[in-house]
DRENKOL-399923 format. One record per residue: residue number from 1; z, x, y of N, C-alpha, C in turn. Coordinates in pm, 1 decimal. Example, Ala and Ser with C-alpha at 12.3 -4.5 7.8 and 13.67 -1.06 7.14 Angstrom:
! residues 2
NODE    i       nup     neast    nnorth      caup    caeast   canorth       cup     ceast    cnorth
NODE    1     780.0    1319.0    -569.0     780.0    1230.0    -450.0     780.0    1320.0    -330.0
NODE    2     708.0    1285.0    -225.0     714.0    1367.0    -106.0     787.0    1290.0       3.0
! end
This chain:
! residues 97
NODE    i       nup     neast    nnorth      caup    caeast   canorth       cup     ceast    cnorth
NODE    1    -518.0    -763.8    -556.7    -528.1    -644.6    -476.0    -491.0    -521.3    -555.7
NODE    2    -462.3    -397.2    -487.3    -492.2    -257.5    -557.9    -401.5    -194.8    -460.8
NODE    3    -320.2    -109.8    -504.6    -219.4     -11.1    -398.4    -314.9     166.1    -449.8
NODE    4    -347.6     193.3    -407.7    -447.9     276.3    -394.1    -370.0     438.2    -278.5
NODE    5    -402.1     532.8    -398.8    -358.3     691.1    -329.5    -496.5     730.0    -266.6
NODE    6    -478.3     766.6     -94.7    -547.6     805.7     -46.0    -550.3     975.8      11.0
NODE    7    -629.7    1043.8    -137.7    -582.8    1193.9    -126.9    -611.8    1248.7      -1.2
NODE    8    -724.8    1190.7      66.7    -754.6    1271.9     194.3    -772.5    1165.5     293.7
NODE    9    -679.2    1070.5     306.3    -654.1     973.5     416.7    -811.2     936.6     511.2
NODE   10    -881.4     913.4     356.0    -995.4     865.4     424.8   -1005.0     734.4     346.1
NODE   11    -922.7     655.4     288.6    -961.1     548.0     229.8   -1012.7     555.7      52.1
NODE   12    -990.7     669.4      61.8    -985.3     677.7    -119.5    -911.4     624.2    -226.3
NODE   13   -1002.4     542.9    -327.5    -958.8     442.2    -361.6    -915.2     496.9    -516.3
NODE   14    -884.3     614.9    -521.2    -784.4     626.4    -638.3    -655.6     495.4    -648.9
NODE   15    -667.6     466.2    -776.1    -519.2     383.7    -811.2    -389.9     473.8    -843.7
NODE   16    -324.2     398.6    -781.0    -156.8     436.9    -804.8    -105.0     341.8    -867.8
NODE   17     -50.5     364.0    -973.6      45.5     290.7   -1097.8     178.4     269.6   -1058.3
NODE   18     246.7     207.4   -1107.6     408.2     180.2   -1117.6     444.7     123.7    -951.4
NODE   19     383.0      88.9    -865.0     442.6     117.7    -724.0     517.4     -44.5    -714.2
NODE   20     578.6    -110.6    -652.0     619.8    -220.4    -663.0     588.2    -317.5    -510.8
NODE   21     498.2    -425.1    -520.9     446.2    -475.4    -375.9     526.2    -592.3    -365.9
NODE   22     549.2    -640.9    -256.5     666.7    -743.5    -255.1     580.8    -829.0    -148.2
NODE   23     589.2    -954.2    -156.3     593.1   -1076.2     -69.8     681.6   -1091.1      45.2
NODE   24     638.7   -1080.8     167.6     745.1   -1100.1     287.8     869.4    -991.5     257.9
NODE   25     858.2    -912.6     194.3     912.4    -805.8     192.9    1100.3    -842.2     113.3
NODE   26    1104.6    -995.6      67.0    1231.8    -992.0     -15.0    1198.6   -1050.8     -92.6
NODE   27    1061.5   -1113.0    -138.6    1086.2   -1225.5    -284.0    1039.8   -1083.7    -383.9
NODE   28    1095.2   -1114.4    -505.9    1038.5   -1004.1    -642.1     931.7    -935.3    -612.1
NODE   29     954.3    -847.9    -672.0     812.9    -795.6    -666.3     747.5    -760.2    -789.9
NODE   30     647.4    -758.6    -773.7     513.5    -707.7    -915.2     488.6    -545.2    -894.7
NODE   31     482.5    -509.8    -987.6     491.5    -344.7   -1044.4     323.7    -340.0   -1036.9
NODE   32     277.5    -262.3   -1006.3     133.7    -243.5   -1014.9      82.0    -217.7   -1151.9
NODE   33     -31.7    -237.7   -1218.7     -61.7    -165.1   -1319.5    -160.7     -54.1   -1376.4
NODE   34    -193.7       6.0   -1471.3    -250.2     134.5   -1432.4    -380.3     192.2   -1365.0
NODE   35    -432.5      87.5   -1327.1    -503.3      56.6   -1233.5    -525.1       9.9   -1107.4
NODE   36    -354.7      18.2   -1034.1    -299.7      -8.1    -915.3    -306.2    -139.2    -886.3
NODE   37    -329.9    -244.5    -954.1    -394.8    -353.0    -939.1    -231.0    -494.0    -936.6
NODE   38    -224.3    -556.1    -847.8    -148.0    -663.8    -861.3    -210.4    -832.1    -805.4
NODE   39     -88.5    -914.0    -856.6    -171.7   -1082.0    -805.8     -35.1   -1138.8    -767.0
NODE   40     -67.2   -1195.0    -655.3      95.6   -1274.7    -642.9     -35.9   -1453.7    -625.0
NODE   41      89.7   -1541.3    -622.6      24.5   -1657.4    -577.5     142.0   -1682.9    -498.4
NODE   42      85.7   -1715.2    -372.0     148.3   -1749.4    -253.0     126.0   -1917.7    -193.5
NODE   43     207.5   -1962.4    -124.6     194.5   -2080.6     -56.3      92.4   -2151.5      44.5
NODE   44      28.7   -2217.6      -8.1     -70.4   -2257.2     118.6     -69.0   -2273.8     223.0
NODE   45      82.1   -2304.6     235.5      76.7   -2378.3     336.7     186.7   -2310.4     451.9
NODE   46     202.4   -2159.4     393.1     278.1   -2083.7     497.3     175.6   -1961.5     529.9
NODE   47     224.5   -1856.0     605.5     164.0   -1744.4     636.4     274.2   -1658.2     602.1
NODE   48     197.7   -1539.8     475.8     280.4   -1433.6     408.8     237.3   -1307.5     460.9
NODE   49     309.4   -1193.0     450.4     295.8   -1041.8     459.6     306.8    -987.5     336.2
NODE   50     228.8    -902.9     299.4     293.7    -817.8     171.1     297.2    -663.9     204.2
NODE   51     420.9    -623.9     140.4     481.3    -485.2     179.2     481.1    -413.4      44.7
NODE   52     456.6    -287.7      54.7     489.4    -209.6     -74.4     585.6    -105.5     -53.8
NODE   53     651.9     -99.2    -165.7     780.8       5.2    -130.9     688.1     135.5    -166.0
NODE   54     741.4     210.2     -66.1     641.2     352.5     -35.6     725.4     458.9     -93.0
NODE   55     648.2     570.4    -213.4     772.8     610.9    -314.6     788.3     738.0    -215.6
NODE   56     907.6     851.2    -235.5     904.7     945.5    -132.5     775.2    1042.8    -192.2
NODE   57     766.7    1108.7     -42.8     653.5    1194.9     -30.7     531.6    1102.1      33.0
NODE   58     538.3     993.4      40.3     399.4     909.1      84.1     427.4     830.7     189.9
NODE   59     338.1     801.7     187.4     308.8     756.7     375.7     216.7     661.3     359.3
NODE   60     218.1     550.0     461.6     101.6     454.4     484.5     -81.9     549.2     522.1
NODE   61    -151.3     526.9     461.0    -274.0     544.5     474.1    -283.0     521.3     679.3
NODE   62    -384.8     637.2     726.6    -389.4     590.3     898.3    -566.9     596.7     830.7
NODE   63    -616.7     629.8     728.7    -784.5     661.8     752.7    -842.1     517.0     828.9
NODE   64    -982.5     551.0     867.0   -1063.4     421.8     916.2   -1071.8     351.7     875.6
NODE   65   -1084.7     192.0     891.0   -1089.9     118.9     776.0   -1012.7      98.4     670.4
NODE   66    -921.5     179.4     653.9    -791.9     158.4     572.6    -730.3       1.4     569.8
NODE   67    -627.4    -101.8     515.9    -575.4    -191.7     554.5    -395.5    -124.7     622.4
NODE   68    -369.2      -2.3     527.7    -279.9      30.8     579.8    -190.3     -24.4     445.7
NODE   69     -47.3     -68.4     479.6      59.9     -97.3     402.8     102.7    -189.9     408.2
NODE   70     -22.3    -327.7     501.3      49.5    -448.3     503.7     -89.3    -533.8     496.8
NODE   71     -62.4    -650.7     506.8    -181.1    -778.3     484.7    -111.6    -910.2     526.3
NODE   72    -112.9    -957.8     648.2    -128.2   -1034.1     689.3    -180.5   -1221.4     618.2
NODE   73    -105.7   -1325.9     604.3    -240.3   -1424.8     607.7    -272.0   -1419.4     436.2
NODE   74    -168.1   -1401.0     355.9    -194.1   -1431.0     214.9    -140.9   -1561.6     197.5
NODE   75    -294.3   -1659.7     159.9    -241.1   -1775.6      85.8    -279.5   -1781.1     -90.3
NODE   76    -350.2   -1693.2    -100.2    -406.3   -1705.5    -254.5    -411.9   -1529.0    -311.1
NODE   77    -422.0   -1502.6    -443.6    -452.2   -1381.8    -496.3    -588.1   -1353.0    -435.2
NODE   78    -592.4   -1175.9    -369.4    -726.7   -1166.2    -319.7    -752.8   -1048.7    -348.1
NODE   79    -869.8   -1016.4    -414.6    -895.0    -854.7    -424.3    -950.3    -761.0    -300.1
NODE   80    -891.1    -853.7    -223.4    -919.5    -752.5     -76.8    -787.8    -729.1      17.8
NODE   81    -679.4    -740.5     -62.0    -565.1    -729.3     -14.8    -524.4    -562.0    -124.9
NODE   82    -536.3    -472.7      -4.2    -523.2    -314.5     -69.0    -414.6    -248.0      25.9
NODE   83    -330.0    -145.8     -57.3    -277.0     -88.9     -11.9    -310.5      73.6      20.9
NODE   84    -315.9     127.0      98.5    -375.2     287.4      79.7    -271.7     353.6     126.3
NODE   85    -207.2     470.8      38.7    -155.5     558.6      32.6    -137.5     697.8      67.3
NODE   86    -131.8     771.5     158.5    -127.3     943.5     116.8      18.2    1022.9     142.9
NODE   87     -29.7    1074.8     110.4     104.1    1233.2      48.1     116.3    1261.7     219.0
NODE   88     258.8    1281.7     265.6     332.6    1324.5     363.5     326.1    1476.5     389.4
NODE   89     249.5    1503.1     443.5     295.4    1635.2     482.6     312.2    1702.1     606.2
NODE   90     380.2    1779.0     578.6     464.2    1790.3     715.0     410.8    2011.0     733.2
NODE   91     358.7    1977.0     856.4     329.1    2111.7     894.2     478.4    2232.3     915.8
NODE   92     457.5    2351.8     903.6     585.1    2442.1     968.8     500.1    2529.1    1042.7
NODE   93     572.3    2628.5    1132.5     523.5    2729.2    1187.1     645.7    2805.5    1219.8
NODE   94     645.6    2952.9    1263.3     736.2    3053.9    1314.9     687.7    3108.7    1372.5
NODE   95     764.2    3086.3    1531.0     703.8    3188.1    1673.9     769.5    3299.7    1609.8
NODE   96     681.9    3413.1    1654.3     751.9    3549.3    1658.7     804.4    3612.4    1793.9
NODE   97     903.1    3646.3    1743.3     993.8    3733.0    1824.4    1087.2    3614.4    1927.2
! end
């Protein structure tokens, strides 16, 4: 799979480097590489989640079709297990008066 920056939370599949994706969210984790790209091998014979630690400023991907920040149902390395990413931003405003 691929942990992937989604600049305009439409599913854009820019890669993100260095990010670290974890198995059930406590066994080790694998560092992505510069091509956002990681492989775990998982158990057949259980049902896994994989989580990625989300660095600050970013947020789980909401675009269509996105997978989001999790994957369900890993028994083998799959290149359809993606993570999508975007930048947090947070609106301001000032009523007057």
């Amino acid at each position: 799979g691929k942990v992937y920056f989604d600049m305009t939370n439409t599913c854009d599949t820019t890669p993100l480097a260095g990010q670290t994706v974890r198995i059930d969210n406590t066994n080790p984790g694998v560092v992505t590489g510069a091509d956002g790209a990681f492989s775990f091998v998982a158990s057949l014979l259980a049902t896994h989640s994989l989580a990625v630690t989300i660095p600050s400023g970013y947020t789980c991907s909401t675009g269509v079709g996105c997978n989001s920040c999790s994957k369900t149902g890993v028994v083998s390395p799959s290149a359809n297990n993606y993570f999508y990413l975007t930048q947090n931003r947070d609106a301001w405003w000032q009523a007057e008066g």
